[in-house]
Backbone as CSV, one residue per row, in Angstrom:
resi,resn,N_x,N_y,N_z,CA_x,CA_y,CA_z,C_x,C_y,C_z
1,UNK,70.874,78.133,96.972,72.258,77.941,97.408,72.779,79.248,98.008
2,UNK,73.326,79.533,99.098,74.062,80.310,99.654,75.643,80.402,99.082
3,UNK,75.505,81.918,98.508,76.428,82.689,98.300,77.586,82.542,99.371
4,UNK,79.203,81.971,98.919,80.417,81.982,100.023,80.951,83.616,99.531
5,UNK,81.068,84.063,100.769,81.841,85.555,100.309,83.003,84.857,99.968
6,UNK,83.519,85.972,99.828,85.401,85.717,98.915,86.260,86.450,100.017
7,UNK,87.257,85.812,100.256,88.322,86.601,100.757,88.761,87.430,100.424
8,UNK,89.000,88.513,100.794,89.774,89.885,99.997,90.842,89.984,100.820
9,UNK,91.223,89.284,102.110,92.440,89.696,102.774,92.464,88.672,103.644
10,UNK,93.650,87.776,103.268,93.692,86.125,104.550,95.365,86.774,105.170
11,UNK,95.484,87.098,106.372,96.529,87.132,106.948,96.774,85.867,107.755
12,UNK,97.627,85.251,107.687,97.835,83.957,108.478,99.285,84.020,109.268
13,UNK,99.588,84.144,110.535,100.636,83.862,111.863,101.575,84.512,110.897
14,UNK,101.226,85.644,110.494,102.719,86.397,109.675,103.659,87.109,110.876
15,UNK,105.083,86.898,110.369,106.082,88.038,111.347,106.410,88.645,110.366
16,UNK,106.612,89.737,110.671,106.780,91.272,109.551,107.223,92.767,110.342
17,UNK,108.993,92.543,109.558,109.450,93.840,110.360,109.554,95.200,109.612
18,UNK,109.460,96.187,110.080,109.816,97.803,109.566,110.949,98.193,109.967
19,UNK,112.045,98.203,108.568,113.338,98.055,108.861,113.954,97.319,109.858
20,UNK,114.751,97.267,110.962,115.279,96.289,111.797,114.030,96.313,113.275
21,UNK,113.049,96.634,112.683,111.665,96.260,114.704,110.821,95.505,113.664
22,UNK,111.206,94.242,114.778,109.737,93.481,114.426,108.650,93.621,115.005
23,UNK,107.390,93.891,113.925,106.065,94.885,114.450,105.245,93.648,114.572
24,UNK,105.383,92.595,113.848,104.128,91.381,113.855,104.743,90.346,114.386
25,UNK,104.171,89.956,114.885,104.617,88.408,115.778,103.104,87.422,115.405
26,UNK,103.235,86.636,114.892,101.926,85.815,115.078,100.758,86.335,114.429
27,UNK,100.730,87.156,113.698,99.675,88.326,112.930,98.633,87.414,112.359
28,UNK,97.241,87.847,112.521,96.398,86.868,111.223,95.197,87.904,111.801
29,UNK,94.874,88.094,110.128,93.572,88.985,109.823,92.748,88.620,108.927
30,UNK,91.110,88.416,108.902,90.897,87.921,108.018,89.297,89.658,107.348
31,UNK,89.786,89.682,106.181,88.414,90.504,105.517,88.097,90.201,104.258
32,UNK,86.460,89.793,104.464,85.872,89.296,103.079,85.159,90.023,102.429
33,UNK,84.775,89.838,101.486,84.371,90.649,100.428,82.450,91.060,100.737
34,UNK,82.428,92.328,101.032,81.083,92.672,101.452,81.156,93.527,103.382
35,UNK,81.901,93.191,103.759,82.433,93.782,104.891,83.101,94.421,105.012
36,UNK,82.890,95.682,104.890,83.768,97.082,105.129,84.186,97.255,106.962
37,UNK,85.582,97.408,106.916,86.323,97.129,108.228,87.275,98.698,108.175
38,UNK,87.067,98.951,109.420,87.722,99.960,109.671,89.235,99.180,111.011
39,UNK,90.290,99.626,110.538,91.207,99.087,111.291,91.992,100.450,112.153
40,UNK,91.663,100.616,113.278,91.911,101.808,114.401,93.128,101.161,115.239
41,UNK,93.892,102.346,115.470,95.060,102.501,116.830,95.915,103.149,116.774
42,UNK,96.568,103.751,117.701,97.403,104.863,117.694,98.639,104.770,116.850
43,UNK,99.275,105.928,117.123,100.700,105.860,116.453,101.498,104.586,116.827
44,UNK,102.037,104.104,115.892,103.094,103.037,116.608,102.247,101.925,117.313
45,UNK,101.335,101.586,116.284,100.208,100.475,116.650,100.459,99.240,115.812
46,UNK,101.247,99.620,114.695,101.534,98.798,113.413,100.491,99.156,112.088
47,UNK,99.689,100.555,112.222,99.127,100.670,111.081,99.901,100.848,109.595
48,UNK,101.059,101.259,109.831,102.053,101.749,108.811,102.179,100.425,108.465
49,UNK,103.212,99.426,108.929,103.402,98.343,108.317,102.259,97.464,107.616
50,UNK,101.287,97.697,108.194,99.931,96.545,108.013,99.853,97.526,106.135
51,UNK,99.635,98.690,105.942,99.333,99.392,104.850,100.706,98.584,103.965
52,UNK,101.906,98.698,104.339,102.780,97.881,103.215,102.665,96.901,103.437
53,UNK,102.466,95.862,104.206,102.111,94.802,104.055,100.734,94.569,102.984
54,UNK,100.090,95.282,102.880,98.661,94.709,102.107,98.911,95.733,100.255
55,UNK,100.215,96.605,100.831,100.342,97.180,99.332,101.791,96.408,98.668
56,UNK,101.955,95.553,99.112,102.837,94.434,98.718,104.582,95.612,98.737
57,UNK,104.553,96.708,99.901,105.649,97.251,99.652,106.779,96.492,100.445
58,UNK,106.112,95.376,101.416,107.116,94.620,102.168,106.594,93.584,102.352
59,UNK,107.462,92.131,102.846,106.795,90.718,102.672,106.839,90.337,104.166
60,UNK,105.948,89.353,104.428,106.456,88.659,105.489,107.496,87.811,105.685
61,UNK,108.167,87.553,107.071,109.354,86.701,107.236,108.900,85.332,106.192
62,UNK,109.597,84.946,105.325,109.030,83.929,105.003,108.861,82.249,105.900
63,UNK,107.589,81.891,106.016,107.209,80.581,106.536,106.528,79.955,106.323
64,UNK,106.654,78.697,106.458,105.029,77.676,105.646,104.079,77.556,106.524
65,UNK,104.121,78.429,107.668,102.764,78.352,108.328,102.558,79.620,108.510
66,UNK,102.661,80.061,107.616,102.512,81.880,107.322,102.070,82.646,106.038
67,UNK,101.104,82.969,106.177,100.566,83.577,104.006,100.376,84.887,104.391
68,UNK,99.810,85.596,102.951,99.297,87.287,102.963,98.589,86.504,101.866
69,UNK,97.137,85.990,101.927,96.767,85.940,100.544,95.677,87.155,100.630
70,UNK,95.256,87.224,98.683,94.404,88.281,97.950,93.502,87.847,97.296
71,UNK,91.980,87.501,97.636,91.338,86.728,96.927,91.835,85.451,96.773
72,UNK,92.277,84.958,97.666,92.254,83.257,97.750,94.047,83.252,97.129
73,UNK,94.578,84.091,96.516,96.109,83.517,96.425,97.005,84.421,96.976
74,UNK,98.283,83.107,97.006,98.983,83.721,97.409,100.188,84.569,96.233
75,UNK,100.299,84.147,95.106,101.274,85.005,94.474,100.617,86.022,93.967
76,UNK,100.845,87.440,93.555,100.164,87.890,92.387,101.410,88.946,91.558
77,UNK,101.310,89.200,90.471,101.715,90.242,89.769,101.023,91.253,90.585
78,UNK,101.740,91.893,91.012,101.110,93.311,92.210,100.845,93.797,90.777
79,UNK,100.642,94.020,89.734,99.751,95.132,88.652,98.409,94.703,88.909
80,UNK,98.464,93.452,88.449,97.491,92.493,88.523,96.831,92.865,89.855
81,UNK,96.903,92.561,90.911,96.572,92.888,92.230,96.118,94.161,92.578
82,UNK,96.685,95.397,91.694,96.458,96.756,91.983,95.186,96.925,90.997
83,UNK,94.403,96.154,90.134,93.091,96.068,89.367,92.599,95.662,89.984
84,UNK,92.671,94.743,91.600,91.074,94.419,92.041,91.243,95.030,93.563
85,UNK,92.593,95.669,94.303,92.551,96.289,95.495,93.467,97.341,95.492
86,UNK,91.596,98.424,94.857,92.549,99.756,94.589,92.833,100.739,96.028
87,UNK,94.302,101.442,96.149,94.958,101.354,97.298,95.183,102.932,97.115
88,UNK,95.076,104.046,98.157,95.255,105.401,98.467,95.861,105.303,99.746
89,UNK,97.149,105.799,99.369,97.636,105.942,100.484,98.451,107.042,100.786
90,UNK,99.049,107.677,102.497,100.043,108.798,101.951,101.237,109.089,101.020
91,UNK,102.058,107.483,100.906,102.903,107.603,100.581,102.590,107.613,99.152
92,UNK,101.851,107.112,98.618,101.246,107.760,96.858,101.266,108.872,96.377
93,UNK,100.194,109.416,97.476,100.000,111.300,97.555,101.466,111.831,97.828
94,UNK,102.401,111.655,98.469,103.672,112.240,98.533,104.846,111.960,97.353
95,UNK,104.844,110.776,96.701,105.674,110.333,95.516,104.658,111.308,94.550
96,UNK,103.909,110.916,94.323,102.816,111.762,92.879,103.966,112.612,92.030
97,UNK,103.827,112.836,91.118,104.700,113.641,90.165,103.222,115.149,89.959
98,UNK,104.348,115.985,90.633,103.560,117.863,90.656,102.931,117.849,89.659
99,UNK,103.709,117.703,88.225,103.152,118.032,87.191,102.104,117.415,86.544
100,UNK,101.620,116.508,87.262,100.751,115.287,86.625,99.372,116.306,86.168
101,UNK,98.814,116.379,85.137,97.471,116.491,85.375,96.486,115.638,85.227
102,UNK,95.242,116.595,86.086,94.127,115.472,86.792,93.950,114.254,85.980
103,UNK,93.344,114.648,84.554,93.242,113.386,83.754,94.507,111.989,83.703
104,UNK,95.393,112.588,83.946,96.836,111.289,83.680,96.594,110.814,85.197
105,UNK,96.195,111.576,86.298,96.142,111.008,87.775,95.363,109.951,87.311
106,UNK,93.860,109.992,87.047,93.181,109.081,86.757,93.625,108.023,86.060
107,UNK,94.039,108.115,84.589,94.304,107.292,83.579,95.472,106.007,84.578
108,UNK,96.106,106.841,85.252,97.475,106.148,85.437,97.287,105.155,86.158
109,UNK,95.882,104.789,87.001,95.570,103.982,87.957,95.401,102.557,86.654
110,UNK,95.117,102.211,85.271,94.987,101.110,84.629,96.437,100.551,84.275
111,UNK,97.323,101.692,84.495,98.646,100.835,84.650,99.628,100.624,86.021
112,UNK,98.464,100.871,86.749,99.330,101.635,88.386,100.670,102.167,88.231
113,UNK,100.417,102.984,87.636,101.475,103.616,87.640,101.745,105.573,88.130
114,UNK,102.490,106.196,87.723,103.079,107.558,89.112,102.662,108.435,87.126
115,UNK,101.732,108.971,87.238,101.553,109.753,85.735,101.260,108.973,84.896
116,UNK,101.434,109.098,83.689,101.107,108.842,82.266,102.515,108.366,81.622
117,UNK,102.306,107.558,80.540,103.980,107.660,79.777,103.839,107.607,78.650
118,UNK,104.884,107.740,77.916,104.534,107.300,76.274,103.901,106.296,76.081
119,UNK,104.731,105.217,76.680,104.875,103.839,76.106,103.712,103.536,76.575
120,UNK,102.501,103.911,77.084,101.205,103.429,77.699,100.159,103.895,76.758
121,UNK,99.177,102.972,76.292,98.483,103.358,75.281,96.598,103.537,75.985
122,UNK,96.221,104.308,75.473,94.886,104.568,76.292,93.278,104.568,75.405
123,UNK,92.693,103.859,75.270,91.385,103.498,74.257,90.285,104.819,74.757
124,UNK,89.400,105.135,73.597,88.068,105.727,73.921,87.799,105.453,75.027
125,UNK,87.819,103.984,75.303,86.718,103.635,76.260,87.399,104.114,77.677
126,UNK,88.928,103.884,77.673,89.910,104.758,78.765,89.171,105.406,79.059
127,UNK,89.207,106.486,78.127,89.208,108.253,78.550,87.866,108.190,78.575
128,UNK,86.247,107.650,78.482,85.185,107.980,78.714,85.037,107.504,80.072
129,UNK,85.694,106.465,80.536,85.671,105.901,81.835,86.331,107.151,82.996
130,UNK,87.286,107.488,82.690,88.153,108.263,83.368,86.968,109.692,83.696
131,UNK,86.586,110.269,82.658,85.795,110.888,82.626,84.418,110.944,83.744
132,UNK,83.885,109.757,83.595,82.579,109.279,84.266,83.185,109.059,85.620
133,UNK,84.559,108.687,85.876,85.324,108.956,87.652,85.176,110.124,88.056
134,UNK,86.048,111.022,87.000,86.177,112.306,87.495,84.617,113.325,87.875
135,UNK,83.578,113.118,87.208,82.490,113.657,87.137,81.807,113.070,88.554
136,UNK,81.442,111.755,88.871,81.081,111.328,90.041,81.596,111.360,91.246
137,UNK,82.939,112.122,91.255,83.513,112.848,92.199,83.707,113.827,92.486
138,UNK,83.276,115.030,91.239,82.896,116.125,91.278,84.527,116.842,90.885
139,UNK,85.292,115.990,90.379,86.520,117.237,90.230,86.226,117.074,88.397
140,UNK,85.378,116.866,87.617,85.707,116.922,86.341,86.380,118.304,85.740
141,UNK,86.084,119.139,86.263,86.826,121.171,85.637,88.058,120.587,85.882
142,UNK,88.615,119.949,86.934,90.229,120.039,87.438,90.446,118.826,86.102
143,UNK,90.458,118.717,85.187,90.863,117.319,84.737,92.392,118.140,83.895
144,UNK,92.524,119.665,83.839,93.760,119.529,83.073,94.365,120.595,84.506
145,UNK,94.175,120.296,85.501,95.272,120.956,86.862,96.007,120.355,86.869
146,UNK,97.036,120.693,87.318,98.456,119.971,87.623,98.236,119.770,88.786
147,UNK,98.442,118.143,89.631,98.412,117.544,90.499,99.122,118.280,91.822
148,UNK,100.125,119.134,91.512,100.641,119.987,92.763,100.038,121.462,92.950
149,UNK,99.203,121.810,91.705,98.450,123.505,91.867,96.920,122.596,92.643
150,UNK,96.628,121.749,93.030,95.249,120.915,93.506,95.404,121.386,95.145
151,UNK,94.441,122.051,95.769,94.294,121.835,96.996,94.419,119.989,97.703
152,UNK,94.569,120.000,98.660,94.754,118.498,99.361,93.823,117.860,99.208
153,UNK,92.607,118.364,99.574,91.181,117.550,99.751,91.128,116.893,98.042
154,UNK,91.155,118.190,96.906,91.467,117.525,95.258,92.069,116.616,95.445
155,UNK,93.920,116.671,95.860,94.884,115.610,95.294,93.643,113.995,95.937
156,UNK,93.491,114.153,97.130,92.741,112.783,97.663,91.837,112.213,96.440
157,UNK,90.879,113.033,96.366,89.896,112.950,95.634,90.101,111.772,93.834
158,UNK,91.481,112.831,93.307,91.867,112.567,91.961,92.703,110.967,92.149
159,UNK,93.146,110.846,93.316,93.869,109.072,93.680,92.859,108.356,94.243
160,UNK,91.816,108.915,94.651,90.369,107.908,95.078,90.202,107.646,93.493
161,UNK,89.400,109.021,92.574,89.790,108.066,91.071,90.122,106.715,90.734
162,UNK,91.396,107.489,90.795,93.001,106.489,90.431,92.595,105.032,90.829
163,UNK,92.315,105.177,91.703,92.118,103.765,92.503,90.482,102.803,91.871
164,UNK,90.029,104.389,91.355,88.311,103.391,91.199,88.686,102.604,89.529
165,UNK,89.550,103.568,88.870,89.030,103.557,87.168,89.535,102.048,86.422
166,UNK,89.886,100.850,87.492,89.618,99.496,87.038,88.583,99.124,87.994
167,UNK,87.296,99.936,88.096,86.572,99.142,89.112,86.825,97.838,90.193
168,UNK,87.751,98.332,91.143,88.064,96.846,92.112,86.825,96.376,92.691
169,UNK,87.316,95.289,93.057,86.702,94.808,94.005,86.099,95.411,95.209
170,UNK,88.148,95.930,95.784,87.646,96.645,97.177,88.927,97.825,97.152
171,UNK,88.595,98.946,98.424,89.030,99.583,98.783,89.630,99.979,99.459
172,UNK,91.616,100.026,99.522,92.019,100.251,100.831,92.362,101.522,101.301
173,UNK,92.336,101.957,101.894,92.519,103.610,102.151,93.291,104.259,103.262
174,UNK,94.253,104.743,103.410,94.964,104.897,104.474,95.528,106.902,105.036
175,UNK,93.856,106.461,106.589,94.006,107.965,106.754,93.483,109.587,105.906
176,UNK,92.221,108.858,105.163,92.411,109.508,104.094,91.696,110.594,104.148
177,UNK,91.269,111.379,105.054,90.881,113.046,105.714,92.124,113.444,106.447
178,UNK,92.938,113.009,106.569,94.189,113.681,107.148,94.358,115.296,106.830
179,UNK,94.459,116.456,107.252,95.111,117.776,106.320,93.998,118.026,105.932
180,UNK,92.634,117.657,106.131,91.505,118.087,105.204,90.545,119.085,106.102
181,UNK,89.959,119.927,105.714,89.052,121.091,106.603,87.983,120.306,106.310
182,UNK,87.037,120.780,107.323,86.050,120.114,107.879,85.137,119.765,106.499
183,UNK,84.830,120.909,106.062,83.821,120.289,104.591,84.807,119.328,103.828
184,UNK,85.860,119.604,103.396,86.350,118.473,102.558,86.226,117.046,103.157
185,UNK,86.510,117.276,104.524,86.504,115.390,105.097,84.846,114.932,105.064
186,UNK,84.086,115.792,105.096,82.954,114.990,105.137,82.234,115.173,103.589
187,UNK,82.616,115.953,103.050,82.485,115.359,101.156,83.147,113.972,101.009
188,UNK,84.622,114.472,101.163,85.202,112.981,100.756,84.603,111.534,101.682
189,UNK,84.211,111.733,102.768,83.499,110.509,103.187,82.118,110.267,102.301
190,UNK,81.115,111.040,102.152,79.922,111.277,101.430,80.446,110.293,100.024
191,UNK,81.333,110.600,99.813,81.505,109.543,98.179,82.596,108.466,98.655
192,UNK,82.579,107.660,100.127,83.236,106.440,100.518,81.604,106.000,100.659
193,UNK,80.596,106.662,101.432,79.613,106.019,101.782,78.916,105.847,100.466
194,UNK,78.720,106.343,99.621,78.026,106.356,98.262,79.011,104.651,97.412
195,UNK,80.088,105.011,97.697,80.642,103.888,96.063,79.684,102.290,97.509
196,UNK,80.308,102.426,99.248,79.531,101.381,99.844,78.309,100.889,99.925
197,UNK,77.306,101.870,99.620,76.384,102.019,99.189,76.103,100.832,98.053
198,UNK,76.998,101.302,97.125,76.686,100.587,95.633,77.831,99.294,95.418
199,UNK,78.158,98.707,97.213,78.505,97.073,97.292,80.375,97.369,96.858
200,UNK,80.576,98.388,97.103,82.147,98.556,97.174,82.639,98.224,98.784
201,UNK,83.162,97.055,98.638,84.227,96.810,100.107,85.489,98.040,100.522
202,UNK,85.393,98.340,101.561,86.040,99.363,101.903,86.888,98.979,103.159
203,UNK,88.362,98.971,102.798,89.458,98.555,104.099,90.072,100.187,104.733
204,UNK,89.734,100.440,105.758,89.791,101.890,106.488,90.952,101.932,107.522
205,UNK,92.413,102.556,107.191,93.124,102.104,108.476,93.502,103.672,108.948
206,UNK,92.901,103.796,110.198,93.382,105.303,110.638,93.369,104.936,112.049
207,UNK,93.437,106.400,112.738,93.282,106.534,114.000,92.825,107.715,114.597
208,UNK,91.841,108.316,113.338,90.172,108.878,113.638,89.253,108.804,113.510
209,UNK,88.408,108.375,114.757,87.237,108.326,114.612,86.080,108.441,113.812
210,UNK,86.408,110.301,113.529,85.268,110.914,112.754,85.768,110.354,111.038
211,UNK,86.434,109.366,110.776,86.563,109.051,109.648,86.115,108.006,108.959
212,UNK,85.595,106.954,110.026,84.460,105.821,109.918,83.286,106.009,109.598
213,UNK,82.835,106.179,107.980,81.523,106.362,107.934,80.659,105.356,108.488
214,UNK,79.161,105.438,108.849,78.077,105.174,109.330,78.103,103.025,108.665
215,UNK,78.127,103.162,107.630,78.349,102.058,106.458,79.155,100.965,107.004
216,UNK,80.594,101.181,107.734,81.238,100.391,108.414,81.002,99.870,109.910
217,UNK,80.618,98.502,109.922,79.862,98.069,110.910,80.980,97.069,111.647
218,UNK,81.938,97.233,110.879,83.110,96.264,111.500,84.540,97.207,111.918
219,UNK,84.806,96.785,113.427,86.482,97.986,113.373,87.544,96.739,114.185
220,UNK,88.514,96.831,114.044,89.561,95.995,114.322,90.689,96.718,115.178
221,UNK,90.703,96.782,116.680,91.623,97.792,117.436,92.946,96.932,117.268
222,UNK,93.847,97.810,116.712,95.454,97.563,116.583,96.442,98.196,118.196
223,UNK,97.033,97.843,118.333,97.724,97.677,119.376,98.948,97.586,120.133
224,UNK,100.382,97.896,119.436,101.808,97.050,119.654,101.582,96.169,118.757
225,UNK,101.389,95.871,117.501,101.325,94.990,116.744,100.297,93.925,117.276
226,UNK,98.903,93.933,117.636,98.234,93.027,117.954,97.035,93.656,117.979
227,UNK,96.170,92.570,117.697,94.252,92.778,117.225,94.322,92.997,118.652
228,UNK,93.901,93.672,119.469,93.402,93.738,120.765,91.677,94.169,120.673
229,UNK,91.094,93.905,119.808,89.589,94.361,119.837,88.915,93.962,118.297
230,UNK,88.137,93.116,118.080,87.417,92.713,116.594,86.129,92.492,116.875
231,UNK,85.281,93.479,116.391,83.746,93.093,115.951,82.770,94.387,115.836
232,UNK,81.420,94.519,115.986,80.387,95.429,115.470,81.118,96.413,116.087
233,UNK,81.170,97.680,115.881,81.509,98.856,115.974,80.904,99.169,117.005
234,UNK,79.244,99.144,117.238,78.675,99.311,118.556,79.380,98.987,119.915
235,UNK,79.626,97.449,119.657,79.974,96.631,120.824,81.917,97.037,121.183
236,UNK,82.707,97.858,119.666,84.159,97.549,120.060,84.238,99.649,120.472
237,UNK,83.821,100.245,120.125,84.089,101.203,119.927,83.183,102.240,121.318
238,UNK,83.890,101.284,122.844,83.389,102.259,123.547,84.109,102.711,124.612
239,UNK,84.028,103.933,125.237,84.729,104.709,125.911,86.044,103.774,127.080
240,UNK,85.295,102.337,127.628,86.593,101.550,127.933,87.464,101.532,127.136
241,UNK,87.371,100.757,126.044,87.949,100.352,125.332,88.700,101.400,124.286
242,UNK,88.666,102.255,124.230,89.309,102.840,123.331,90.197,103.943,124.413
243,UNK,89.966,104.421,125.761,90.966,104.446,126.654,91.720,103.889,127.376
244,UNK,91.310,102.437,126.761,92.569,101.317,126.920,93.741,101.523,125.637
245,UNK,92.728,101.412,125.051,93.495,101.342,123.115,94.544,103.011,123.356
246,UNK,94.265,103.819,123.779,95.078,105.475,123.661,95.733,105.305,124.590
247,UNK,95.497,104.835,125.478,95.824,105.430,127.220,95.417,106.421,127.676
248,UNK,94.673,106.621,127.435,94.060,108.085,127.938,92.410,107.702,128.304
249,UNK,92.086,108.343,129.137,90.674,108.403,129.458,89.829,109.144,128.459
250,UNK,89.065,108.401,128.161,88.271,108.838,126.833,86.946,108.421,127.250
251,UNK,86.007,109.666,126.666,84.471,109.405,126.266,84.159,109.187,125.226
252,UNK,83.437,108.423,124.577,82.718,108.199,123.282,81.217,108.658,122.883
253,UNK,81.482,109.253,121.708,80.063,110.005,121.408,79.449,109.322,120.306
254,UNK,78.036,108.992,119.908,77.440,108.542,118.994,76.201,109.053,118.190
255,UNK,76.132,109.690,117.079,75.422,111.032,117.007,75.217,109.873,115.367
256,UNK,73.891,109.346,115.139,73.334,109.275,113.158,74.997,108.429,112.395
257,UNK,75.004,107.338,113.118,76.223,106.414,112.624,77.787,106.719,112.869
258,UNK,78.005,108.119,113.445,79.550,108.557,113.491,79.354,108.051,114.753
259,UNK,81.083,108.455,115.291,81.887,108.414,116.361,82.751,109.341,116.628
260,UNK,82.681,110.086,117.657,83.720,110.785,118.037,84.023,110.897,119.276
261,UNK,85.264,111.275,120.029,85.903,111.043,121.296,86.073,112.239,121.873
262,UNK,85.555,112.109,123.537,85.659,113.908,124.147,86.907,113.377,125.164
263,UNK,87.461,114.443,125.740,88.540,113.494,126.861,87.193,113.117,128.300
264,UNK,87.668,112.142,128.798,87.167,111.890,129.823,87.590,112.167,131.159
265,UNK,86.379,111.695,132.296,86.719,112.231,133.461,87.743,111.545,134.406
């Protein structure tokens, strides 16, 4: 019998505005479980909204010929929801509480929550788990830093954690080498390609290149609020097309699974 993948993301003819501009008209996206998708386009493409839209920070217009489902539904307790699509994003990294340290960054992802609290209670098995995050990401020494003494490339690192320590399903990630020097962005990719590696779905929404590891074989060009480009990375990700997608004349380079862009002639 053949295995049906699972939906991890059904967008259906959603309209969805950011504050008073409506960014989606007719929207529908679909990503299943086992297909790591990288979603590319410039500023003011609708990547911002699409990230609250899928982190349940805003809804669609409501309509009956319109869903956001998560694994096949449409309601969820967003706690509930934040245990199987663990979510890094800027606006996380910018709310974060300074004082957090590393270990409560981690811990805090089983209650999605901004730190640690009293009222949250945490088992052995918590803190050995938390542990075995922090170690396979290599920040275990930082586990009693305070979340604002952490270089940038750390803070990423300690909310990638955050995001793993209910083992989801999948992974959404937004931009997440931004501010990072060259070794940190390609460590922190090195352990996106490693958890994909080991059958972690990975949802990628930026608008750099060099941030698509090798692993992602699917990219989705965003546009004025519209898919203007869906399929193998080979076939979407070439120098036409992505100086359509910028406006700018662009070359495309392909060097051992990356991508990167020179200006063109």
């Amino acid at each position: 019998m053949n295995y049906i993948k699972e939906n991890i993301v059904d967008i259906r003819n959603v309209k969805a505005y950011c504050g008073s501009t409506c960014v989606f008209r007719d929207f529908s996206l679909l990503v299943r479980d086992g297909c790591s998708t990288a979603i590319l386009g410039p500023n003011g493409s609708g990547k911002t909204t699409l990230m609250k839209l899928l982190s349940r920070d805003i809804y669609p217009v409501a309509d009956p010929d319109s869903y956001v489902r998560f694994f096949g539904k449409d309601r969820w307790n967003v706690w509930d929801l934040r245990t199987r699509l663990g979510i890094v994003s800027h606006d996380l990294q910018h709310n974060y509480l300074y004082g957090a340290r590393g270990i409560n960054v981690i811990l805090s992802g089983i209650y999605a929550s901004i730190d640690t609290w009293q009222n949250q209670e945490f088992s052995e098995d918590d803190l050995e788990k938390a542990g075995e995050v922090m170690e396979k990401l290599g920040i275990g020494s930082l586990k009693h830093r305070a979340f604002g003494a952490m270089s940038t490339g750390q803070q990423r690192r300690f909310l990638l954690g955050r995001a793993l320590i209910n083992n989801p399903d999948a992974l959404l990630l937004d931009e997440p080498t931004t501010g990072l020097d060259l070794s940190s962005t390609f460590q922190y990719i090195e352990k996106l390609r490693l958890l994909m590696r080991y059958g972690k779905t990975v949802m990628l929404v930026t608008h750099h290149l060099h941030e698509i590891p090798p692993e992602i074989e699917r990219v989705v060009l965003l546009k004025e609020g519209r898919i203007v480009g869906d399929g193998k990375k080979s076939d979407v990700l070439t120098s036409e097309t992505l100086s359509e997608l910028f406006d700018y004349p662009l070359q495309v380079v392909s060097v051992n699974g990356y991508y990167q862009v020179l200006p063109g002639v």
